[in-house]
C-alpha positions as CSV (number, residue, x, y, z in Angstrom):
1,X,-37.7,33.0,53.1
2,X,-36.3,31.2,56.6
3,X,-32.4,32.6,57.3
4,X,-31.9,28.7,56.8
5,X,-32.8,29.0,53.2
6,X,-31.0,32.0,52.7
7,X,-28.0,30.5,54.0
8,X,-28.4,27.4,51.4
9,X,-28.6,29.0,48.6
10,X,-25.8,31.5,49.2
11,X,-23.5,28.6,49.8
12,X,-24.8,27.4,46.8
13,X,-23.9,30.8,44.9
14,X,-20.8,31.0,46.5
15,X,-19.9,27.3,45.0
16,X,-21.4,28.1,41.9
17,X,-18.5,30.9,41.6
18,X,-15.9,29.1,42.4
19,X,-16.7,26.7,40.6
20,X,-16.7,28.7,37.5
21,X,-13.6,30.3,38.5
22,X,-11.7,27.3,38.6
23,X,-12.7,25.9,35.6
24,X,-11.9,29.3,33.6
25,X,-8.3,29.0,35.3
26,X,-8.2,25.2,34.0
27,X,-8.8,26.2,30.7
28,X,-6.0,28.8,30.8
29,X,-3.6,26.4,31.8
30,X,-4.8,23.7,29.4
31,X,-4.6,26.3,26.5
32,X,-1.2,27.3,27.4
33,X,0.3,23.6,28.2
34,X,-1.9,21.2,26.4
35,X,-4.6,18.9,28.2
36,X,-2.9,16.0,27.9
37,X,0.0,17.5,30.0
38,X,-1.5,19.5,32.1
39,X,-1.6,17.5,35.5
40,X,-4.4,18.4,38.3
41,X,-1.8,19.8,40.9
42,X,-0.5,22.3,37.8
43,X,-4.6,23.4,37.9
44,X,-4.6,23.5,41.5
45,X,-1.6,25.4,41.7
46,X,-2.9,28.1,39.3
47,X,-6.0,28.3,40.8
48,X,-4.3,28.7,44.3
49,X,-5.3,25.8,46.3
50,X,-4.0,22.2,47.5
51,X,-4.4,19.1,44.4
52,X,-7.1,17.4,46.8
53,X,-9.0,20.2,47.3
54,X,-9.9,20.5,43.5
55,X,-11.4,17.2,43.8
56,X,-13.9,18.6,45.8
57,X,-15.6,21.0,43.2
58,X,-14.5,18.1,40.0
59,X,-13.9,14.2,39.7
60,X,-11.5,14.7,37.4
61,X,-9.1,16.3,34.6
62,X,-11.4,15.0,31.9
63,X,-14.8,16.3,34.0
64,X,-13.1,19.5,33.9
65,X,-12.6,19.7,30.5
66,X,-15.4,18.3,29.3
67,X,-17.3,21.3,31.5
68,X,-15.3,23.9,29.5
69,X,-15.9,22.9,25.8
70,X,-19.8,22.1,26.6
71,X,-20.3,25.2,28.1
72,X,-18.1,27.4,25.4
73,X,-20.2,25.6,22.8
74,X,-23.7,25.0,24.3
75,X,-23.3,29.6,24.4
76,X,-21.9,29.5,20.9
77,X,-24.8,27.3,19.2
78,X,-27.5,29.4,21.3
79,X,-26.0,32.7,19.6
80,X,-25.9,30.9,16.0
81,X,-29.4,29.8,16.3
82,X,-30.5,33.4,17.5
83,X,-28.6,34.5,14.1
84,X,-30.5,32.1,11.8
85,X,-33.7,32.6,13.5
86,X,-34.1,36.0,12.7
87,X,-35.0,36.0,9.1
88,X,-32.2,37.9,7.5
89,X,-30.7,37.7,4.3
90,X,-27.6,35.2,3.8
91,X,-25.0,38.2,3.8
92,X,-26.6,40.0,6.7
93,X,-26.6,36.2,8.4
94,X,-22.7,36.1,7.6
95,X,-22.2,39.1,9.2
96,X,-24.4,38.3,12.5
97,X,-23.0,34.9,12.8
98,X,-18.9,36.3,12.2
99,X,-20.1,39.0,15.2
100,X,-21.0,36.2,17.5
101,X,-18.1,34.3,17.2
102,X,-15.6,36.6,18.0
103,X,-17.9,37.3,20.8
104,X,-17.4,33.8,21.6
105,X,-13.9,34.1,21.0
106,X,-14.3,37.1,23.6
107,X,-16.2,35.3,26.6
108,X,-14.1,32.1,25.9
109,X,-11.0,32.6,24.8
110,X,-8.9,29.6,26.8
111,X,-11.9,27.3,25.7
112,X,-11.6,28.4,22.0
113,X,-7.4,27.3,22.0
114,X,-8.4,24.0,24.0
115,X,-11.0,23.1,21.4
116,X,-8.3,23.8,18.2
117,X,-6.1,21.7,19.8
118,X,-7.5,18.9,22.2
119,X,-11.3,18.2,20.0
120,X,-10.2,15.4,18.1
121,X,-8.4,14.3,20.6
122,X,-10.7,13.9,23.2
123,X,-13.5,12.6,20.3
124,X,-11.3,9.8,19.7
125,X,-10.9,9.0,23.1
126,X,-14.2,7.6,23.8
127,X,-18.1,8.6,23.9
128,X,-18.3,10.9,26.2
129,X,-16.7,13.7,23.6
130,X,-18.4,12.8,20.7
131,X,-20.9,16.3,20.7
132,X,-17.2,17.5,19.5
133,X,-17.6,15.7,16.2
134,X,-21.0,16.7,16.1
135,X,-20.8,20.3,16.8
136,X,-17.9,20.2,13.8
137,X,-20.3,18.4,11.2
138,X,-22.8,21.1,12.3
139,X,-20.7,24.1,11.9
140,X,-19.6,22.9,8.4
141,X,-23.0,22.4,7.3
142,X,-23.8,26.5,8.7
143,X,-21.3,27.6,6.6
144,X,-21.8,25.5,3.3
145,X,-25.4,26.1,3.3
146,X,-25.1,30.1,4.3
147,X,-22.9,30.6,1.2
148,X,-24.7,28.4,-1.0
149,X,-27.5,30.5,-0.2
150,X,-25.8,33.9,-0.5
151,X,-24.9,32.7,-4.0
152,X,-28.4,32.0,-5.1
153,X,-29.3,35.6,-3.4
154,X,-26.9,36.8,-5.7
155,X,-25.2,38.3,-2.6
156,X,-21.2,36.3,-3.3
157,X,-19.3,35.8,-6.1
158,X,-20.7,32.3,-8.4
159,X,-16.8,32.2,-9.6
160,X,-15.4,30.8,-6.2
161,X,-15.0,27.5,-4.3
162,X,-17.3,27.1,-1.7
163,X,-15.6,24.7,0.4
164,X,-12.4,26.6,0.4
165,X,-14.2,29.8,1.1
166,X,-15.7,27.7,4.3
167,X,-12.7,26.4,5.4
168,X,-10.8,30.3,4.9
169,X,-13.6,31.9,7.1
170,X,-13.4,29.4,9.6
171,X,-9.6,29.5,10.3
172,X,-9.1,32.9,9.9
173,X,-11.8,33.8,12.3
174,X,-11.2,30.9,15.2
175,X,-6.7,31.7,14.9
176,X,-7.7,34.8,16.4
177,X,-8.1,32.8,19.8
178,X,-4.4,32.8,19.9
179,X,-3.6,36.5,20.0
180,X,-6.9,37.9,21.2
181,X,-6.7,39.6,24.4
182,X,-9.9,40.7,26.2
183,X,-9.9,44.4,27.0
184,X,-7.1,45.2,24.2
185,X,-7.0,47.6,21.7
186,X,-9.8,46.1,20.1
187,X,-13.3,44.8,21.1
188,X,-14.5,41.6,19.9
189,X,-17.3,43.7,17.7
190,X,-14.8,46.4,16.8
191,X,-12.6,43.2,15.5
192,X,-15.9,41.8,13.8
193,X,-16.1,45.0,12.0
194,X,-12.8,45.1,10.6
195,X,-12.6,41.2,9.1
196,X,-15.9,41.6,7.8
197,X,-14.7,44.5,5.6
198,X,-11.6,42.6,4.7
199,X,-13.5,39.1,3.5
200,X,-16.9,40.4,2.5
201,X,-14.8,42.6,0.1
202,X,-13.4,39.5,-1.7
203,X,-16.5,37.4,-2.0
204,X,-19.2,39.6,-2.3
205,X,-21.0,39.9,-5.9
């Protein structure tokens, strides 16, 4: 390889990482102030650097979020679709897909908060964010169909509401965005562990 090719793509690297750095302090400062009122100078402060200079890495707020929730969900779906490839049973899948998404929760914590809030937000604001609508018609049709299954297994209870069981796992396991802290008492599997002991307890047969 010429030095001159070596030089290239360790400039390119080097943008690559700051690039990602920036965007993980945008979504800390979205997450904490809202998106909507969150200015660019506010992310350049954080991130250390003068409100042009941002512009040079992103063409915008709305590029910059839009680069956070793709990527926090693009690494969510691929984990999920690992999960339901694997053949397991529809309590074991439960349990794999629960894992990943406080995993997910772990890795993209900011991202997680700026989803909750700002998705149907931004959806309604025009084409561009529509995946956000599509990712939640996808995640409810997971759920519904892993619990209808588990029932047919004979694996949960027959008694209970489906929809309302979906919509308790969902926002029990996605508030924990809010107080999670990486590198706390608690891992993101250790936390897994625990809620899986608390739910599957109520709902199994």
């Amino acid at each position: 390889m010429s030095p001159r090719r070596r030089d290239t793509e360790g400039t390119a690297a080097a943008r690559a990482e700051r690039r990602a750095e920036l965007l993980a302090t945008a979504a800390e400062v979205f997450a904490a102030k809202g998106y909507a009122a969150t200015t660019v100078r506010q992310v350049a402060d954080a991130a250390g650097i003068l409100g042009g200079s941002l512009y040079y890495h992103f063409d915008s707020k709305e590029s910059m979020v839009d680069e956070i929730l793709s990527t926090f969900l693009n690494e969510m779906w691929a984990a999920y679709d690992r999960v339901l490839a694997a053949g397991l049973g529809a309590r074991e899948t439960v349990e794999a897909v629960i894992v990943e998404s406080f995993r997910s929760i772990d890795r993209h914590r900011a991202a997680v908060v700026v989803y909750q809030n700002e998705s149907r937000h931004l959806a309604a604001a025009g084409e561009r964010f529509a995946y956000l609508l599509e990712s939640d018609r996808r995640f409810e049709e997971m759920w519904m169909s892993l619990l209808e299954r588990g029932v047919r297994e004979g694996a949960f209870r027959p008694d209970l509401d489906l929809p309302l069981v979906y919509r308790f796992i969902r926002d029990t396991v996605w508030v924990a965005a809010n107080w999670y802290r990486p590198g706390g008492r608690l891992a993101a599997d250790d936390i897994a562990k625990q809620y899986l002991a608390m739910v599957l307890e109520g709902i199994q047969a």
